[in-house]
TORTORMI-296726 format. One record per residue (C-alpha): residue number from 1; residue in one letter; z, y, x. Coordinates in steps of 0.05 Angstrom, whole numbers, plus 5000, padded with zeros to 4 digits. Each point is the difference from the previous one (the first is absolute). Example, Ala and Ser with C-alpha at 12.3 -4.5 7.8 and 13.67 -1.06 7.14 Angstrom:
<sites>
SITE   pos   code     up   north   east
SITE     1      A   5156    4910   5246
SITE     2      S   4987    5069   5027
</sites>
This chain:
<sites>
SITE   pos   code     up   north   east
SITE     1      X   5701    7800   7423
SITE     2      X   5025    4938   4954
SITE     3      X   5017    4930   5027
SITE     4      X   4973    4933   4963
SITE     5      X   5054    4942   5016
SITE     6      X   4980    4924   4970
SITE     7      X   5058    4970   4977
SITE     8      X   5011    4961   5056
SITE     9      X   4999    5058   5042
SITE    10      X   5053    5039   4967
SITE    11      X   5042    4938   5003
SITE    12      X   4992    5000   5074
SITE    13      X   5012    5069   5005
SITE    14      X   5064    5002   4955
SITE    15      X   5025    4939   5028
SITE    16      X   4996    5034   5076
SITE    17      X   5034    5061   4971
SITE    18      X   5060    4957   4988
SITE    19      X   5008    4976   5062
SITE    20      X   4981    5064   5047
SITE    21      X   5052    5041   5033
SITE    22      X   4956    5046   5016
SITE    23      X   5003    5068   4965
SITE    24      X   4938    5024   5024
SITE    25      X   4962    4932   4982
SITE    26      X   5029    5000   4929
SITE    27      X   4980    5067   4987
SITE    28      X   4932    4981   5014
SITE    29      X   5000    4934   4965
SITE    30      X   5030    5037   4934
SITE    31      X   4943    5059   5003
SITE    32      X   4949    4939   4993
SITE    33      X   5041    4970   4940
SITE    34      X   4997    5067   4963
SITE    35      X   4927    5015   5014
SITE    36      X   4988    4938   4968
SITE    37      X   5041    5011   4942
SITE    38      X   4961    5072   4995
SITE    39      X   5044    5044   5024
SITE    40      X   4959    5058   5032
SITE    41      X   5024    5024   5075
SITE    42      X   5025    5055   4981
SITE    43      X   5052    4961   4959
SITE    44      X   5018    4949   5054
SITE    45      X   5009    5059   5055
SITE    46      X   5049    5026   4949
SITE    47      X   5033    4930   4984
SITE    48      X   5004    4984   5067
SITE    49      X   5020    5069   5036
SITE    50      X   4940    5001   5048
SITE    51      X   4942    5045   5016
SITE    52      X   4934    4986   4951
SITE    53      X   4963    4988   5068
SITE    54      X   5041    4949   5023
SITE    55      X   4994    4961   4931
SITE    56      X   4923    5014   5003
SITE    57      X   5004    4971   5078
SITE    58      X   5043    4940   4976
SITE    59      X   4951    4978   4936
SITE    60      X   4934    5009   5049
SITE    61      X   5036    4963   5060
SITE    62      X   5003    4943   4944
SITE    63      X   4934    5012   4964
SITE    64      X   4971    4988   5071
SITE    65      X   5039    4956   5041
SITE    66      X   5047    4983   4958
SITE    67      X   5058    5032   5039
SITE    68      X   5067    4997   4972
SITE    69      X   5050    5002   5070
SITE    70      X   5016    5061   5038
SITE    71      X   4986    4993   5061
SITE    72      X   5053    5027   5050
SITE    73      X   4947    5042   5037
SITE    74      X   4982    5044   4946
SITE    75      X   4938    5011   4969
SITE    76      X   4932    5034   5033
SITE    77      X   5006    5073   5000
SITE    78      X   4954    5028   4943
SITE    79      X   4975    5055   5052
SITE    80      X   4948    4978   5055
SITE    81      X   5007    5004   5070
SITE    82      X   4967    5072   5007
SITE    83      X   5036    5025   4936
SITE    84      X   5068    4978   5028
SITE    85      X   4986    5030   5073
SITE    86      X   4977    5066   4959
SITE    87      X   5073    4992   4961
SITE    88      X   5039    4986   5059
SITE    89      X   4974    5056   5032
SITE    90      X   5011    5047   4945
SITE    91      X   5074    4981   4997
SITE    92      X   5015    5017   5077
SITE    93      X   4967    5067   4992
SITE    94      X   5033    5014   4929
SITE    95      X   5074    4987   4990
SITE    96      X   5004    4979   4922
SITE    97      X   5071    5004   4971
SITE    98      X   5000    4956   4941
SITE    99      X   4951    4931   4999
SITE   100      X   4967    5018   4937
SITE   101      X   4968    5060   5027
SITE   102      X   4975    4948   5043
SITE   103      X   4979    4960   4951
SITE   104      X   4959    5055   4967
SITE   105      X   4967    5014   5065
SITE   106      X   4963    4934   5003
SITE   107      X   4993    4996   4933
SITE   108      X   4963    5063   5007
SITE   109      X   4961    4991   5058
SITE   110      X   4982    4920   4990
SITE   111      X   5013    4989   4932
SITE   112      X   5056    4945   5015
SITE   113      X   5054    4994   4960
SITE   114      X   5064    4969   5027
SITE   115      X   5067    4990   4983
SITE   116      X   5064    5032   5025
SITE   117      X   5027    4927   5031
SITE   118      X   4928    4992   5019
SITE   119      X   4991    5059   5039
SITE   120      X   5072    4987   5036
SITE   121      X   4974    4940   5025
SITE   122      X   4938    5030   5024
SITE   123      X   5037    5053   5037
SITE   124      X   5047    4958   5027
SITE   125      X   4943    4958   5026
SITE   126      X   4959    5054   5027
SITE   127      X   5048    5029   5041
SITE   128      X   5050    5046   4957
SITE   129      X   5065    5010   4988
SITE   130      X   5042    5057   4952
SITE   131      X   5041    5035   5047
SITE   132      X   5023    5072   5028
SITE   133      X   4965    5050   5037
SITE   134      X   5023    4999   5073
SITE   135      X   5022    5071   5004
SITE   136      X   4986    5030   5069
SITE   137      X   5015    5067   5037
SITE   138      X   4943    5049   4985
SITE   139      X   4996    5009   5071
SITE   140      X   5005    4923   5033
SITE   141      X   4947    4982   5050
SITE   142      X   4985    4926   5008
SITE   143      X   4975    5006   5058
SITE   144      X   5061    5040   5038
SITE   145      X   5054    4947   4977
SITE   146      X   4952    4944   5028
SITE   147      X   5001    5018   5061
SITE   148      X   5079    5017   5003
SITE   149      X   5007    4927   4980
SITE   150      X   4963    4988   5054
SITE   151      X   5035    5037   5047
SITE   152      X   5069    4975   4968
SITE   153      X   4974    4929   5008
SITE   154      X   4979    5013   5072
SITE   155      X   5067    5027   5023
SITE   156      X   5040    4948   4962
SITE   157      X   4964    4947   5040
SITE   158      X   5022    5031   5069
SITE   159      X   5066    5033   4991
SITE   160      X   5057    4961   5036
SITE   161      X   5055    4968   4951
SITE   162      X   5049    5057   5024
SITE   163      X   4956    5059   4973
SITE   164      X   5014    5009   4935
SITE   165      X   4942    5027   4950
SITE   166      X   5034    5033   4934
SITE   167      X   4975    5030   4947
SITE   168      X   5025    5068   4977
SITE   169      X   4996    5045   4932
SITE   170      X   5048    5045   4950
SITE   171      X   5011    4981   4936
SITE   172      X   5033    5051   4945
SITE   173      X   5037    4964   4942
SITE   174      X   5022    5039   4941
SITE   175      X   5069    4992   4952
SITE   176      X   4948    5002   4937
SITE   177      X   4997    4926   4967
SITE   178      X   4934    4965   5030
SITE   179      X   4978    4956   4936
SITE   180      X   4972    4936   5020
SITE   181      X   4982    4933   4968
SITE   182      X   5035    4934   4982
SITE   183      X   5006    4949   4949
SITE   184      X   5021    5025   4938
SITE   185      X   4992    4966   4937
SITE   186      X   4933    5004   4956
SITE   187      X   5004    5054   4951
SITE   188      X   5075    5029   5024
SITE   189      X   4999    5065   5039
SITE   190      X   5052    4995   5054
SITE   191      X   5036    5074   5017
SITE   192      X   5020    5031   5058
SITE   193      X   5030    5067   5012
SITE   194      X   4962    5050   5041
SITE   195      X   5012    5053   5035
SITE   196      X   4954    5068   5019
SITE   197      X   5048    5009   5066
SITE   198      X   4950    5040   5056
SITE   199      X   5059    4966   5047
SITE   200      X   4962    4972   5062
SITE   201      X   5009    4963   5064
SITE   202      X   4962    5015   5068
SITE   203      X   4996    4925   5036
SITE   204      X   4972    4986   5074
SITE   205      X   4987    4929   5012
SITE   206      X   4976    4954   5048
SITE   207      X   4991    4920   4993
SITE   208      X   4982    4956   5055
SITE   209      X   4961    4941   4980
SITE   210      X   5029    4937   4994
SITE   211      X   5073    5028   5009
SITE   212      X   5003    5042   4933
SITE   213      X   5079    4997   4993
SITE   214      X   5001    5038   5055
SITE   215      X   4957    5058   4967
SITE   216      X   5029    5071   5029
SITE   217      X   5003    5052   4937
SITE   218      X   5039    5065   5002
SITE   219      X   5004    5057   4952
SITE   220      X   4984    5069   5012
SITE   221      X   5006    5071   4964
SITE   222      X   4933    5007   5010
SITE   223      X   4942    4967   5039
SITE   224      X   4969    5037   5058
SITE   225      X   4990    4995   5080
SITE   226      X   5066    5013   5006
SITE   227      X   5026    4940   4961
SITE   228      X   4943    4958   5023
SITE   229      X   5026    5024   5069
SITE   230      X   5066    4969   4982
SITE   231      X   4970    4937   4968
SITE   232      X   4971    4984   5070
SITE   233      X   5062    5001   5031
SITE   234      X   5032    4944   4942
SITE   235      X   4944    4954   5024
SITE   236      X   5003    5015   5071
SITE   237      X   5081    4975   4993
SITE   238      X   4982    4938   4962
SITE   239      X   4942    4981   5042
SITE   240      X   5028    5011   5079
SITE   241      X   4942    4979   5045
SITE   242      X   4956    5020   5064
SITE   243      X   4942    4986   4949
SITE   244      X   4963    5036   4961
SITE   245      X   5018    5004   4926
SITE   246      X   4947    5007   4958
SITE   247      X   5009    5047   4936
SITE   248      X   4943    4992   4947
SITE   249      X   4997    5047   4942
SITE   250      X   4954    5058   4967
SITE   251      X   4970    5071   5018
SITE   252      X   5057    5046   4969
SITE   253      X   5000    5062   5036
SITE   254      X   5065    4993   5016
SITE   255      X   4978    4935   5036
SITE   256      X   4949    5035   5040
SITE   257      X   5035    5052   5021
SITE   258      X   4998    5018   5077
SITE   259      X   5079    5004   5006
SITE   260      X   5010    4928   4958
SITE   261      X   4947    4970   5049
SITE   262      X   5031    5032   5064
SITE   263      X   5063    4956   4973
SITE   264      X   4981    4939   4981
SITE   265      X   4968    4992   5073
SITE   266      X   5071    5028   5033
SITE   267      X   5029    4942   4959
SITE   268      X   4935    4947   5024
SITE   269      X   4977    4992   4919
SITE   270      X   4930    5000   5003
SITE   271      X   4965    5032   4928
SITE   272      X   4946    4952   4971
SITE   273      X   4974    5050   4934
SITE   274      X   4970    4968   4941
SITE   275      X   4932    5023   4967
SITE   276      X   5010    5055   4952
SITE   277      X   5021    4980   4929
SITE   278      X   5014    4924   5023
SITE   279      X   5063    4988   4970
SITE   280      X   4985    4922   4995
SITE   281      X   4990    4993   5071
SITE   282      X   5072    5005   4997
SITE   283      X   5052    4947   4985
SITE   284      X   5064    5045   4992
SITE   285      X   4970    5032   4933
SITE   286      X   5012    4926   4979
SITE   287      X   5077    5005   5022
SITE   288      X   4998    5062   4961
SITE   289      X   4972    4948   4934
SITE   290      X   5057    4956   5018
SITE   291      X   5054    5055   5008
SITE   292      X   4982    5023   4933
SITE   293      X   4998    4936   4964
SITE   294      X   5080    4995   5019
SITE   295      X   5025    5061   4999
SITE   296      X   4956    5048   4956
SITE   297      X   4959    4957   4942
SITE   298      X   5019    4998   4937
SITE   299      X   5069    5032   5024
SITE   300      X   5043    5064   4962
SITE   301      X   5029    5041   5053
SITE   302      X   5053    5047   4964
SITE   303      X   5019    5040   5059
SITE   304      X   4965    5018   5064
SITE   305      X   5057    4959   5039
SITE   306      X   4978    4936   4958
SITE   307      X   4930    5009   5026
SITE   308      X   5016    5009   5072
SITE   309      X   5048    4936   5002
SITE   310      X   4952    4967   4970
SITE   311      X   4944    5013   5047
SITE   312      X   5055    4993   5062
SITE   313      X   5012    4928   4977
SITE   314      X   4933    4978   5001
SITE   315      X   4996    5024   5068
SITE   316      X   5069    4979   5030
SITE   317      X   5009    4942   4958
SITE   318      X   4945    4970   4963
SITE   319      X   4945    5001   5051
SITE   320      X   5044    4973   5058
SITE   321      X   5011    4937   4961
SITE   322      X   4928    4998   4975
SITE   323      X   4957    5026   5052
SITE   324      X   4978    4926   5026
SITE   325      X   4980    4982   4932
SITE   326      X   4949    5059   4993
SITE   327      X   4945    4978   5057
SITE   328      X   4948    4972   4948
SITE   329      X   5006    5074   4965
SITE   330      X   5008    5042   5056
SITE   331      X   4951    4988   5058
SITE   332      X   4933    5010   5032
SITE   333      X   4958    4974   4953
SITE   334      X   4971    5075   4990
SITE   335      X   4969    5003   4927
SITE   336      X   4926    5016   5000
SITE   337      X   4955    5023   4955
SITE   338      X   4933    4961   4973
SITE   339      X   4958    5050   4966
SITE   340      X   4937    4960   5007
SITE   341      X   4961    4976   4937
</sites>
């Protein structure tokens, strides 16, 4: 397409140029200059670092209504209303990786051409984002850890303020270096030393809600009804009471086992189990984030006896002086999954 300017419209048109601050206007405004000095689309996409069908959009939005602002909404999609339902539907059934396989796909299918920015803008507008996969247990049931939310939300509501509900797991740090991010400088590799050490911790923990400096954690050779057995009797010292304590946390066998249930009734801990493979139902794995973000990321642990002080710290230390600080990351707001389209 070429653009015809009179002389007095070019004036205009060079004259606004001056004065617009505007990036997106001028752009426009100098693709109708060089169309009517002859220069061919092609040319001014090149010249101008933009897609030759958003030059061929500018020169017609001229040519017809002689359109030279962008308009903060954006343009009209070039796709229809039933070719954009048929695209949005093909992108929540197929996950592309890259937007110009997208861009291929409805070139092929409608014969539309768009841009890389242009296509960001339409799949911001239509409802998508570039982000991870959620990654789930094989195994999770939706339906199962609804209605153990429900249940924890029921009992919540009724238990007296002297019946305390914790939330119980094992967690199994290792001496090898956990690499993790931070902000290092663009283009400079930062080093750290690592280490292949199979040295590991068994940890039993239990956090009340609300009162995470007091957190109960204990170390163990290894973790079975016998040390669970032993765990009880830590919480049953911190937490003296006629009431009930209730003791959330998952379906090991070790939990489930007829001589670790006798127990924990002898001691008046009543055993709330989680679904199977619900790990984000509960909020000590995020202790176990924070725990590892002092005392294990990032970190070289020469000797074995480095590692445990390290860990020991967090716990005797660190999380003492921190625990009231940690309530907007380590609570009941359970994280939930939203797999619908």
């Amino acid at each position: 397409m070429q653009i015809s300017l009179t002389y007095q419209e070019k004036s205009a048109l060079e004259s606004r140029h001056k004065k617009c601050s505007d990036k997106r206007e001028c752009d426009r405004i100098k693709a109708i200059l060089l169309s009517d000095e002859g220069w061919s689309t092609m040319m001014i996409s090149q010249a101008l670092r933009k897609h030759q069908t958003s030059i061929i959009r500018h020169l017609n939005d001229y040519a017809s209504h002689q359109k030279t602002t962008s308009e903060n909404g954006g343009s009209d999609s070039y796709l229809n209303d039933a070719q954009t339902e048929l695209v949005i539907e093909n992108l929540s059934e197929i996950t592309y990786f890259h937007m110009h396989d997208i861009r291929e796909y409805i070139k092929d299918t409608f014969d539309v051409e768009y841009s890389i920015p242009g296509l960001q803008k339409w799949l911001h507008r239509n409802g998508f984002s570039y982000k991870q996969f959620k990654g789930v247990p094989h195994k999770y049931d939706q339906d199962k850890q609804d209605t153990f939310v429900e249940q924890y939300n029921e009992l919540k509501a009724h238990v007296a303020s002297d019946e305390p509900i914790l939330f119980m797991d094992a967690t199994h740090p290792t001496q090898a270096t956990k690499v993790s991010c931070g902000w290092i400088r663009t283009g400079v590799d930062k080093p750290i030393e690592t280490t292949g050490s199979r040295t590991r911790l068994n940890i039993v923990g239990a956090i009340r809600l609300g009162h995470l400096q007091d957190a109960i954690t204990k170390q163990y050779a290894t973790v079975n009804g016998e040390s669970i057995i032993d765990f009880f009797k830590l919480i049953k010292e911190q937490y003296v009471t006629d009431k009930a304590i209730h003791l959330i946390l998952d379906g090991a066998g070790y939990h489930r086992s007829d001589v670790v249930k006798i127990q924990a009734k002898e001691f008046g801990i009543i055993l709330h189990y989680l679904p199977p493979y619900s790990p984000n139902l509960n909020p000590i794995e995020r202790l176990w984030k924070v725990m590892n973000e002092h005392a294990r990321n990032n970190k070289y642990f020469a000797t074995a006896k480095e590692f445990r002080q390290s860990i020991d710290n967090f716990f005797d230390d660190t999380l003492p002086q921190i625990g009231h600080t940690l309530t907007s990351r380590i609570n009941d707001n359970f994280q939930t999954f939203n797999f619908s389209s």
